[in-house]
C-alpha positions in Angstrom: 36.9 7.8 -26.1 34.8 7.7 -28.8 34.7 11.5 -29.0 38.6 11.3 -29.7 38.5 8.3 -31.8 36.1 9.7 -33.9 37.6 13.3 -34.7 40.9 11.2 -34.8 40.1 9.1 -37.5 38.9 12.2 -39.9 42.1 11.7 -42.2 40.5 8.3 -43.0 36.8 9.0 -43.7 35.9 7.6 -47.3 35.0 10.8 -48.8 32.2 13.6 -47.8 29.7 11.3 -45.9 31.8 9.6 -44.6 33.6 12.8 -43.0 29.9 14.1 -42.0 29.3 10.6 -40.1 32.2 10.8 -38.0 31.7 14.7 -37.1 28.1 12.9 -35.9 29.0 10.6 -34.2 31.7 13.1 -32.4 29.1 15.4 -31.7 26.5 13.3 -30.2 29.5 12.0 -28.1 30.0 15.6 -27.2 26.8 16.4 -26.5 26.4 12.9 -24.2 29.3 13.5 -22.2 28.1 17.7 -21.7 24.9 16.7 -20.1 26.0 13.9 -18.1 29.3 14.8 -16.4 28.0 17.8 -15.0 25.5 15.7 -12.8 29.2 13.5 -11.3 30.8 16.8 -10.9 28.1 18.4 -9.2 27.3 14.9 -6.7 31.3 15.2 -6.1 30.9 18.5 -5.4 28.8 18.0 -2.6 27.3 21.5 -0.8 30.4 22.9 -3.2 28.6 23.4 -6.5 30.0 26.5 -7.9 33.5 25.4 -7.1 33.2 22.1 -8.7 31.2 23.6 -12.1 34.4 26.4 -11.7 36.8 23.0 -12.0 34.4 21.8 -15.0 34.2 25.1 -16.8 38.6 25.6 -16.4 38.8 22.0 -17.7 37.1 22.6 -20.5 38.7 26.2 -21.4 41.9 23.8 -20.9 41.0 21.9 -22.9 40.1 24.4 -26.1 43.3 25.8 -25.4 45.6 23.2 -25.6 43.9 20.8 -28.1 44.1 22.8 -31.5 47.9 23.5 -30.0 48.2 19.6 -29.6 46.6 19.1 -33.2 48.8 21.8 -34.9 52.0 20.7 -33.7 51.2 17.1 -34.6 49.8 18.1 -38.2 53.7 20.3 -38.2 55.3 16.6 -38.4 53.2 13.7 -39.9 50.1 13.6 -42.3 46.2 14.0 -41.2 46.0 9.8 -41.7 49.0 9.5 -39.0 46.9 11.2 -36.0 44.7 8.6 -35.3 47.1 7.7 -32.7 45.8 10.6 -30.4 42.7 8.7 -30.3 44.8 6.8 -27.1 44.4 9.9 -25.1 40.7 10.0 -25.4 40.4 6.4 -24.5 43.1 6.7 -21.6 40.4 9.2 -20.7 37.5 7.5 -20.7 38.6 4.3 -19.7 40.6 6.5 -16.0 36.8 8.1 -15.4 35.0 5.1 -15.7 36.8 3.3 -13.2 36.8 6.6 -11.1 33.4 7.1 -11.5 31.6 3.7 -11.6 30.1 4.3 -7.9 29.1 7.9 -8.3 24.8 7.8 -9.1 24.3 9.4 -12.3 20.8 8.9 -11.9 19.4 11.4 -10.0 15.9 10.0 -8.2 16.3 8.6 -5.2 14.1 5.7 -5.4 15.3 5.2 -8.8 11.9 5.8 -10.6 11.5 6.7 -14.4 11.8 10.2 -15.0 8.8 11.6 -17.7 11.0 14.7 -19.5 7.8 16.2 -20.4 6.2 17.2 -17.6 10.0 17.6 -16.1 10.6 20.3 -19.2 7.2 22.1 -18.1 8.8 22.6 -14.9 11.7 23.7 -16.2 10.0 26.3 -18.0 10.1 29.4 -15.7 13.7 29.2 -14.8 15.0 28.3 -18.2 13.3 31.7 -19.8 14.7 33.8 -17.5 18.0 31.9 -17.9 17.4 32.2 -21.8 17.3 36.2 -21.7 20.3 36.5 -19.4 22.2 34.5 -22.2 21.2 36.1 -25.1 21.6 39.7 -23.1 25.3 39.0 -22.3 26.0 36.6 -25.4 26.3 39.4 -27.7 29.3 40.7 -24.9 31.0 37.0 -25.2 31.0 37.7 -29.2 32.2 41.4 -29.1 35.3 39.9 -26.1 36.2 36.8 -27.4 35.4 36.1 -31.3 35.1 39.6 -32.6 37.7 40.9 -30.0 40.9 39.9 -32.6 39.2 41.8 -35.7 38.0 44.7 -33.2 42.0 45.5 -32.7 43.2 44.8 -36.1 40.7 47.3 -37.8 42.0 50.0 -35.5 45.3 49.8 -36.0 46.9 46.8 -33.7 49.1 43.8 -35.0 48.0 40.6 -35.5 50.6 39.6 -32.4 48.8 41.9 -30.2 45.6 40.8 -31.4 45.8 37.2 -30.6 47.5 38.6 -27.2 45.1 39.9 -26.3 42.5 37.1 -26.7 45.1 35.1 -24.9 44.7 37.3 -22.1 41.1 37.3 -21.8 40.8 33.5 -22.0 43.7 33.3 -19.3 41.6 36.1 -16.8 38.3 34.1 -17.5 39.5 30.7 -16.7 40.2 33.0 -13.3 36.8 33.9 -13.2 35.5 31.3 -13.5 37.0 29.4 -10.8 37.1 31.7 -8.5 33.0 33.1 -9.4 32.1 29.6 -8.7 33.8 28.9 -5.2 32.8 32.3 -3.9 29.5 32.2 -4.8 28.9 29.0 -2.6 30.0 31.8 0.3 28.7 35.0 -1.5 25.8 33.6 -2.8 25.1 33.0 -6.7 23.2 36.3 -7.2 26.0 38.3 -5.8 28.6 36.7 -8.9 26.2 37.3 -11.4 25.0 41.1 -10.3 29.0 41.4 -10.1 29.5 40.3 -13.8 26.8 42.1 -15.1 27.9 45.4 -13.8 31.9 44.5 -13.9 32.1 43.3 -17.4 30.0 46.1 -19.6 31.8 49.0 -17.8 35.3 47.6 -19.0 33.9 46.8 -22.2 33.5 50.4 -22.6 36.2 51.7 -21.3 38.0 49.7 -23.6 35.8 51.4 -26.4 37.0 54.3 -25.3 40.7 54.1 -24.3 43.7 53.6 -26.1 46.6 52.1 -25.8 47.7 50.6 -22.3 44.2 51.6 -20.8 42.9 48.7 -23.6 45.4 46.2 -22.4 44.4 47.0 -18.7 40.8 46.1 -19.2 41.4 42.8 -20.8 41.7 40.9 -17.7 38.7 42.8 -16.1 36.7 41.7 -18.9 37.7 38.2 -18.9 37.3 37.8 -15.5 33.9 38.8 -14.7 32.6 38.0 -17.9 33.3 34.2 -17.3 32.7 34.1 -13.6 28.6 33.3 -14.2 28.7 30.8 -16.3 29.9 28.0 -13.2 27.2 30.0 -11.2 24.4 29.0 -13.7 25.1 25.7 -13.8 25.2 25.1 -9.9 21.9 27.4 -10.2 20.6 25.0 -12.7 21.5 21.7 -11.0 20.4 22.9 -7.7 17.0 23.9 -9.1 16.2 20.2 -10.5 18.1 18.1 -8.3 16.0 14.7 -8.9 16.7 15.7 -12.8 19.9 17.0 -12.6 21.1 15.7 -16.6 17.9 16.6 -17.9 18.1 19.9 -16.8 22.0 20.3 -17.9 21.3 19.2 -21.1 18.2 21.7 -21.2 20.2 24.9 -20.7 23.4 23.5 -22.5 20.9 23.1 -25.4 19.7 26.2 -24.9 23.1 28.3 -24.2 24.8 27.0 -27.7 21.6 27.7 -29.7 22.2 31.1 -28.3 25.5 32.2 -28.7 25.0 30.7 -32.2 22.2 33.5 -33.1 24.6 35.8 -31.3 27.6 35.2 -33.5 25.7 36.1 -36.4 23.7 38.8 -34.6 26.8 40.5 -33.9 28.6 40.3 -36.8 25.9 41.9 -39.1 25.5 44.7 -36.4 28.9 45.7 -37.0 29.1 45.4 -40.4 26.0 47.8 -40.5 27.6 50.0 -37.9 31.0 49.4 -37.2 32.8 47.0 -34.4 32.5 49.8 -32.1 29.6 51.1 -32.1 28.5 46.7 -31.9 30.6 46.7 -28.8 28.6 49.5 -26.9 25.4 47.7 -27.9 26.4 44.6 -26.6 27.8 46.4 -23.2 24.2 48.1 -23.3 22.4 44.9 -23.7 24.4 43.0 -20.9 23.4 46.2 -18.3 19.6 44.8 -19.3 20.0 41.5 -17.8 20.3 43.1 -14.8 16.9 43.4 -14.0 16.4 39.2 -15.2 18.6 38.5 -12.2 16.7 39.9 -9.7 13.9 38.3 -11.3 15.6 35.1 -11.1 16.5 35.0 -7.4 12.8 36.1 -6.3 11.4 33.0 -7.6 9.8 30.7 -4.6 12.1 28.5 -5.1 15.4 30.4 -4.7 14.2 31.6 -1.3 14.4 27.9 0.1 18.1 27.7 -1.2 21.0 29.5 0.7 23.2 29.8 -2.0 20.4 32.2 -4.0 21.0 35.1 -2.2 
């Protein structure tokens, strides 16, 4: 609710500060609502994890998808000032989860004790490097098949209606993925999705490279599908690592993941300016093949052998 009412209330903001307090304020609601709601799906989930982070992670590709369609179409028939009315969704929202989730524990410790982040975070630590270098290894792929993917097909020739096709269909396969990554690694086991992504996804990416034509379209949903399969699978990993600090944790990698993909966005771009969008893509297929060897690391950690779902 106040996420919505924020954002919807940006044709009223009394000039610049006044547009940069309410982008605040909608961003620490944002950023609130990402570390938290994991932690209710995850409880709800039960010994389901990657199914219900595969239910959070197609809600909120939903959700990207059919917002700025929501806001356009709006924007097509009344003035910026006239909007604020969609703040009602966001508050129908918030107002449906709060009475739906009032009795689910948020807070983690069973006794109910005070959690100290610090020492928590210095537990944290191992995991959440290894994490951090399977990111950054396969965040330069997320650039080069999702951002960079549009401007990839128009320099070589393709439309602009084929272009944003073909984005369309690598969102559509990877809100596959990642449903079905998550539910099958609570039977597979999460290693198993991710080895499977990390292979899977750089070997289309350079087939695609290399093809032309029809071979280009085939790979799309290959690459959109494994490529977003592991990211429901790191978050069960992540929750089922810290489960007496369940938030702390999600808000740790979430925190870490967007810091990421931001240096990777800019990372990426200046590689194929230097180089050309090509060449940038077989680099970022390349780098993804060297997370490999971080997931095995990550699954023969102590603390993975105690879990049945790390295998």
């Amino acid at each position: 609710g106040v996420t919505a009412t924020a954002m919807s209330l940006l044709g009223w903001a009394p000039g610049y500060w006044g547009l940069v307090a309410l982008l605040l304020i909608a961003g620490l609601s944002v950023a609130a609502f990402h570390a938290t709601a994991p932690v209710a799906v995850g409880y709800l989930s039960g010994d389901r994890m990657g199914r219900g982070m595969g239910f959070w992670m197609v809600g909120g590709e939903l959700g990207r998808t059919l917002g700025p369609l929501v806001v356009v179409s709006a924007l097509a028939v009344m003035s910026l000032r006239s909007m604020a009315f969609l703040a009602l969704a966001g508050i129908t929202a918030s107002i449906t989860l709060h009475f739906r989730l009032r009795d689910v524990p948020l807070r983690t410790r069973g006794d109910g004790a005070r959690v100290h982040w610090r020492p928590a975070v210095r537990e944290m630590r191992g995991l959440m490097a290894l994490l951090g270098g399977i990111i950054a290894l396969r965040s330069l792929m997320v650039m080069a098949t999702t951002v960079f993917l549009p401007i990839f097909l128009t320099e070589n020739g393709s439309g602009t209606w084929l272009a944003g096709a073909a984005l369309s269909i690598v969102e559509a396969a990877g809100m596959a993925g990642a449903l079905s990554g998550g539910w099958i690694s609570d039977h597979l086991g999460r290693r198993s999705i991710l080895l499977f992504g990390h292979v899977v996804a750089p070997v289309a990416l350079l087939v695609f490279v290399a093809g032309e034509g029809w071979i280009r379209i085939a790979t799309l949903p290959l690459i959109g599908f494994s490529l977003l399969a592991a990211p429901p699978v790191m978050m069960a990993l992540v929750q089922e690592s810290f489960p007496e600090t369940r938030a702390l944790a999600n808000g740790v990698y979430l925190s870490m993941n967007f810091a990421i993909r931001s240096v990777a966005a800019i990372a990426y771009g200046a590689v194929g300016d230097a180089l050309g969008l090509p060449t940038a893509a077989v680099i970022a297929a390349m780098a993804m093949f060297a997370g490999l060897p971080l997931i095995l690391l990550l699954f023969r950690r102590p603390a993975a052998a105690h879990h049945p779902n790390h295998l």
